[in-house]
C-alpha positions in Angstrom: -96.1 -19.0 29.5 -94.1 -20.3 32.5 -94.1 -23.7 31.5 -92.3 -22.9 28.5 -89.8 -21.2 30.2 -89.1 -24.2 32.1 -89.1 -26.6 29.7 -86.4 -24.3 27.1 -83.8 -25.3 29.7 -83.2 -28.4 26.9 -82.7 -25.5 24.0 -79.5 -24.3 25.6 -77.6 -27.2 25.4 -79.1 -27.9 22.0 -77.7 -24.3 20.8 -74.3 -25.4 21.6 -73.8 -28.5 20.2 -75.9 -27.2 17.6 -73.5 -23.9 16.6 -70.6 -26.8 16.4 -71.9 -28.8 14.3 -73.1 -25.7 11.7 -70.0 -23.2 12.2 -67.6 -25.9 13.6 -64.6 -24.6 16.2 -63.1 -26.0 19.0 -66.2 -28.3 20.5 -65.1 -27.2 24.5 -65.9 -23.9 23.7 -69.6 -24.7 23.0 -70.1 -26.7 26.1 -68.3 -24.2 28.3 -70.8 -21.6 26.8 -73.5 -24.1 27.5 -72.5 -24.9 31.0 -72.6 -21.5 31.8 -76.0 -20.5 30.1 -77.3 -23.6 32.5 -76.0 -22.3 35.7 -77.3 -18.5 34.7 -80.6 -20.4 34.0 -80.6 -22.3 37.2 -79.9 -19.0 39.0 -82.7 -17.3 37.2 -85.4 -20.2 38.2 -84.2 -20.4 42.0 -84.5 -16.2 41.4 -88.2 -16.7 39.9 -89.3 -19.5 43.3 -87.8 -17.2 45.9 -89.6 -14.0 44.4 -93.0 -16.1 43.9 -92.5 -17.2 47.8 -92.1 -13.3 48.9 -94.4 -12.7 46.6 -96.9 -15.0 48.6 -95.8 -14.4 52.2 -95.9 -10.0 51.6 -99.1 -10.4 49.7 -101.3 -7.1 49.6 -104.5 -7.4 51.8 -107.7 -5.2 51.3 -108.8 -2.3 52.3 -112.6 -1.9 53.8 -114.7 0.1 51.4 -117.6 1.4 53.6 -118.5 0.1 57.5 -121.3 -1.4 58.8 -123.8 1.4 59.0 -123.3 2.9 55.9 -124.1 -0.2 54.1 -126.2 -2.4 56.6 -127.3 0.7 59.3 -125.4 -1.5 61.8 -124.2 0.5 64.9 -120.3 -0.9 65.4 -117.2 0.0 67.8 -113.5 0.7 65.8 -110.9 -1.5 68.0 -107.2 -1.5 68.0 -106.2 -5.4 69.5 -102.6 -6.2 70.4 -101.8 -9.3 69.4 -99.1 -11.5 71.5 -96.7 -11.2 68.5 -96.4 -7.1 68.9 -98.7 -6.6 65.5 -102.0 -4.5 65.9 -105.3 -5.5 65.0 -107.9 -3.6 63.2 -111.4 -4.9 63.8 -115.0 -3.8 64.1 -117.4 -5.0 67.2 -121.2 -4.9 67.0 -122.8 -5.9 69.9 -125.9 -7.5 69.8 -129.0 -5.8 72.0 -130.4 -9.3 71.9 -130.0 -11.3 75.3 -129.2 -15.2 74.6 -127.8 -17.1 77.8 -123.9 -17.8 76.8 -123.5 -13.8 75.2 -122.6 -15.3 72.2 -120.3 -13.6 69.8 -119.2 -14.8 65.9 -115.1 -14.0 65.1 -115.1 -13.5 61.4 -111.6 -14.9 60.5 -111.1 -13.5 56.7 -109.5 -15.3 53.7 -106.2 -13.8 51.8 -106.5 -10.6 50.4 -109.8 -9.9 51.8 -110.8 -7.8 55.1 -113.0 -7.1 57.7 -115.2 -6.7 55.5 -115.4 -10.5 54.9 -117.1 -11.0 51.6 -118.5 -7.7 50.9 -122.8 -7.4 50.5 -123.6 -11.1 51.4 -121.3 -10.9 54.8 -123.2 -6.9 56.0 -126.7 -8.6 55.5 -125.0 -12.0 57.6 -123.9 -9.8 60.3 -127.2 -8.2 60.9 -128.8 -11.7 60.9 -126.9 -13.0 63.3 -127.1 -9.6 65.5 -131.3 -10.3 65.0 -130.0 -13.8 66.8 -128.5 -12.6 69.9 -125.0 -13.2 68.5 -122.6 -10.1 68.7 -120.0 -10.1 65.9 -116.5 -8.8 66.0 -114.9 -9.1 62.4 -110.9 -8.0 62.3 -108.1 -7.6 59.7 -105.0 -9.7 60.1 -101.8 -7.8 60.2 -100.5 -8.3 56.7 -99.3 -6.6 53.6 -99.1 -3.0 54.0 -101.4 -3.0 57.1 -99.9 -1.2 60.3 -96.5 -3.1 61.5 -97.4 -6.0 60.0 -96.2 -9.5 59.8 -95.7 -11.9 57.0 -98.4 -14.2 56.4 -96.5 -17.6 58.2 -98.7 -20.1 56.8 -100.8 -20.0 60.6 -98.3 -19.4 62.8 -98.5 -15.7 63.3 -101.7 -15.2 62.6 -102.3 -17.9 65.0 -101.1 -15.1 67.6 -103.7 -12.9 66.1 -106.9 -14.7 66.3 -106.1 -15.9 69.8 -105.5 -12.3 71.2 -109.4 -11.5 69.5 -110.7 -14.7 70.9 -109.3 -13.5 74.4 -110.5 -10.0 73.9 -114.0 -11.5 73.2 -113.8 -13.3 76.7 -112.9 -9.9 78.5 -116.2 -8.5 77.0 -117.6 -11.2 78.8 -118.7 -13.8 75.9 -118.9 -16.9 77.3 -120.0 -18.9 73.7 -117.3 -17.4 71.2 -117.3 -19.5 67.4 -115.1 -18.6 64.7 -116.4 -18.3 61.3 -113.4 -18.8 59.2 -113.3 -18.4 55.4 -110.1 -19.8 52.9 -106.9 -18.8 54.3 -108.9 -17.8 57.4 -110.2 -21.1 58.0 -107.4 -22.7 57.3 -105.5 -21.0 60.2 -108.7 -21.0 62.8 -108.8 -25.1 62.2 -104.9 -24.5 62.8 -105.3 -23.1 66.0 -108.3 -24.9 67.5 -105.9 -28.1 67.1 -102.5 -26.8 68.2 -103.9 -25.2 71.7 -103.9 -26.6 74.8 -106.5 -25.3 76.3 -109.2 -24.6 74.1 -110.6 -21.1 74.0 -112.7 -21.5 70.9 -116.5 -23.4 71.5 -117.7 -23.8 67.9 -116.3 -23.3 64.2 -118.0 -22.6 61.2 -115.4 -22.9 58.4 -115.9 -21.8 55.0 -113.8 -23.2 51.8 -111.1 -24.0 54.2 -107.3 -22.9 52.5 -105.1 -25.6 54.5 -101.1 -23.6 54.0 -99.1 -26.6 53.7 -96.4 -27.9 51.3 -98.1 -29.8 49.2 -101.1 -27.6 48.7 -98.5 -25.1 47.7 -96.6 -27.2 45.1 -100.0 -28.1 44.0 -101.2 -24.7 43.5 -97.8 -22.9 42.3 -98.3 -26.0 39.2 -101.9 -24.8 38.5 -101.6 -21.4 38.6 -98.3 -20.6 37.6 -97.1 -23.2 35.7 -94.1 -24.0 38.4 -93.6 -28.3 37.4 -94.2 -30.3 40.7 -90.9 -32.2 40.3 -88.9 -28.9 40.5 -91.2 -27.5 43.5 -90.8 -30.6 45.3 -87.0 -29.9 45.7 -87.4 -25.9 45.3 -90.5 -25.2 47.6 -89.4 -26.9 51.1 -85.6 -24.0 50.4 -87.4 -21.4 50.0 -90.1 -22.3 52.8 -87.1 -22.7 55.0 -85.6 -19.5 54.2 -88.7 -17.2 54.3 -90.5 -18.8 57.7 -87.6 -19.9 59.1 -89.1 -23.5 59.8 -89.1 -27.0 57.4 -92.1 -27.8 56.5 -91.9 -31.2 58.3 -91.6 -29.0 61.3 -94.5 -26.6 60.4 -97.2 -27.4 62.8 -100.0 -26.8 60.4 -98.9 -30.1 59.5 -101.1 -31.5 62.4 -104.6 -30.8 61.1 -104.1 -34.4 59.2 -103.2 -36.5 61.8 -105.1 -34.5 65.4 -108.8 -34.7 65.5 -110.3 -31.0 67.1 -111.7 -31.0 69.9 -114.1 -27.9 69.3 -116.9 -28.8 67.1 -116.9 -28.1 63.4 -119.0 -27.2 60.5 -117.2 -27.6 57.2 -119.1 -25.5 54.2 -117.3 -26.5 51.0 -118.2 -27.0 47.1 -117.1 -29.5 45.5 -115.8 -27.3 42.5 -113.7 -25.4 44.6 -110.4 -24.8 42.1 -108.2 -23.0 45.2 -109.0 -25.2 48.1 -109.3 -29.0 47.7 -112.3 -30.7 48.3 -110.6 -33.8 48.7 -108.2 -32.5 51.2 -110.8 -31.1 53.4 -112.8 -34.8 53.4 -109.7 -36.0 54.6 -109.6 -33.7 57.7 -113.0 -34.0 58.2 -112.8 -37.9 58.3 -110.0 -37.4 61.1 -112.5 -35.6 63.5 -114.3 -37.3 66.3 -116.5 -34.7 67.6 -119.8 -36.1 67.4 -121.4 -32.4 66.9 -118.6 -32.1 63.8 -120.1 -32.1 60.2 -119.4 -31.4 56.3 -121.6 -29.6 54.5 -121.2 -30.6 51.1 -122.2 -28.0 48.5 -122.1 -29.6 45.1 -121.1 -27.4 42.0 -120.1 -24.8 44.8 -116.8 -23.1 43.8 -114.6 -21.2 46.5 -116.1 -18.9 49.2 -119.3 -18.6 46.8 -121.2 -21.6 48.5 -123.7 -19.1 49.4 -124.7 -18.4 45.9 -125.4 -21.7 45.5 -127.4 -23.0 49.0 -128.9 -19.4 49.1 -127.8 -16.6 51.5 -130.9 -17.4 53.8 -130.5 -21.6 53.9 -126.8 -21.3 54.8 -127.2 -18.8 57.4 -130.2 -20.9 58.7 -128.7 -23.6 58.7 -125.3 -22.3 60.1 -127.1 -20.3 63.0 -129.5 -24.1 63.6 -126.0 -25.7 64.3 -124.4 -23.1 66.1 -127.7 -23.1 68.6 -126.8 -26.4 69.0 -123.9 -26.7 70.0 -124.5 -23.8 72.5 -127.0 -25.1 74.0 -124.7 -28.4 74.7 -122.3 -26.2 75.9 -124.7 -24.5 78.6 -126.2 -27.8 79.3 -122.1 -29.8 79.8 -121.5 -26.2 82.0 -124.1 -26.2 84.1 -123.4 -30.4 85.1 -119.7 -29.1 85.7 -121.1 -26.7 88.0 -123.3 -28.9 89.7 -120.4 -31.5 90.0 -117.9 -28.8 92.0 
């Protein structure tokens, strides 16, 4: 449908000049009616890409259904979490009764539209596994939408804010080894924060069919699921960008997960037919890292934040927990020689 609307834009010159030739008249007429049908339709299409970018920058998140003892008999703490940009934080924390050297804890970073309830079933029966572990979790809803004083969804910036104020509220509860699991927009913006710090406060992430907000993922995506022709985004897309987040897009700094390697280890999870976020792109990033503990998990057939369908729920949190053990214990290990050092 929308790519018919852009492509009539060659009917209304064609009316004109048609309706001369047919009912004849003074020709100017025609092309000052035809002039001015263009300029109504150029207002209308720069109308239909600044409502599409509100649109995707106010997006509705969800709500949580249940909790984690009604579905998984999980006991769990309700927290409130200020984050640095004035927004609160919704979240649940479930502490494990497990002792593991480190206290670790797993920050559940949720994609678009989702909440802390992650991915529903799969994510209640994940959160008791790891709790079996000796990993607390703490899962949390980023201020968006119609959530409490929210904030726009800024493509990582803001919600940069927001995951560093959990991460810091996870070190007051005194965990030492804190890892981010981050899935599609959520991983996009945990990958985004891990490279832009300075100081890194994040050991380990786990990052699920990774949404990376940039330009061109969005002209990209606005052609595939809207219709919106690339050409006309390319010159469209980096306006509206400007005037919603206040930033160009050369200037955004998610721009730097393509050019910075992280230096917190990483485990990619993505499927190969993942239609939303590029499999391609997220080769790319991964090619960029030097960590040697980093890796990609390629999941083939495995389409977006549904790689656990494909693996198995029990391989990829075996496998996920296997690598997060690892780098722990690396962790505790390059501690304890910077200890003996001072």
């Amino acid at each position: 449908m929308m790519k018919w609307i852009f492509r009539s834009i060659w009917i209304v010159p064609a009316l004109g000049w048609t309706g001369c030739l047919l009912f004849g008249g003074w020709w100017g007429w025609y092309a000052i009616a035809s002039i001015a049908f263009l300029i109504l339709y150029g207002i209308g299409i720069l109308w239909l890409y600044d409502y599409t970018m509100q649109g995707v920058i106010n997006s509705e998140m969800a709500s949580a259904e249940s909790d984690p003892l009604t579905e998984a008999g999980l006991d769990y703490e309700n927290i409130i979490i200020k984050s640095s940009n004035g927004s609160p934080i919704s979240g649940w924390y479930l502490q494990s009764d497990v002792s593991v050297e480190g206290n670790p804890i797993i920050i559940y970073s949720h994609g678009f539209s989702l909440s802390k309830e992650q991915l529903g079933a799969p994510s209640y029966k994940q959160f008791g596994y790891f709790l079996q572990k000796g990993y607390s979790i703490l899962t949390f809803e980023y201020p968006l939408g119609s959530r409490d004083r929210s904030h726009i969804a800024s493509c990582g910036i803001m919600e940069r804010d927001d995951l560093t104020s959990v991460v810091r509220f996870a070190r007051e509860k005194d965990h030492q080894f804190i890892s981010v699991m981050g899935y599609s927009y959520g991983g996009g913006t945990a990958l985004f924060t891990c490279v832009d710090a300075e100081h890194q406060e994040i050991d380990a992430l786990v990052l699920d069919s990774s949404f990376i907000p940039v330009m061109n993922v969005f002209i990209d995506k606005f052609h595939h699921w809207m219709g919106y022709p690339r050409i006309l985004s390319r010159v469209l897309l980096p306006v509206m960008w400007k005037r919603h987040l206040s930033i160009s897009w050369q200037e955004h700094p998610m721009e730097t997960v393509f050019t910075k390697s992280c230096e917190t280890p990483i485990l990619f999870w993505h499927g190969t037919e993942d239609a939303d976020a590029s499999y391609q792109l997220i080769s790319q990033i991964h090619a960029k890292q030097r960590h040697p503990f980093t890796k990609l998990r390629t999941v083939e057939k495995g389409e977006h934040v549904a790689l656990h369908e494909v693996v198995g729920e029990d391989e990829y949190n075996d496998d996920t927990f296997a690598w997060l053990e690892k780098v722990r214990r690396a962790s505790r290990d390059q501690n304890t020689f910077d200890t003996q050092i001072m």
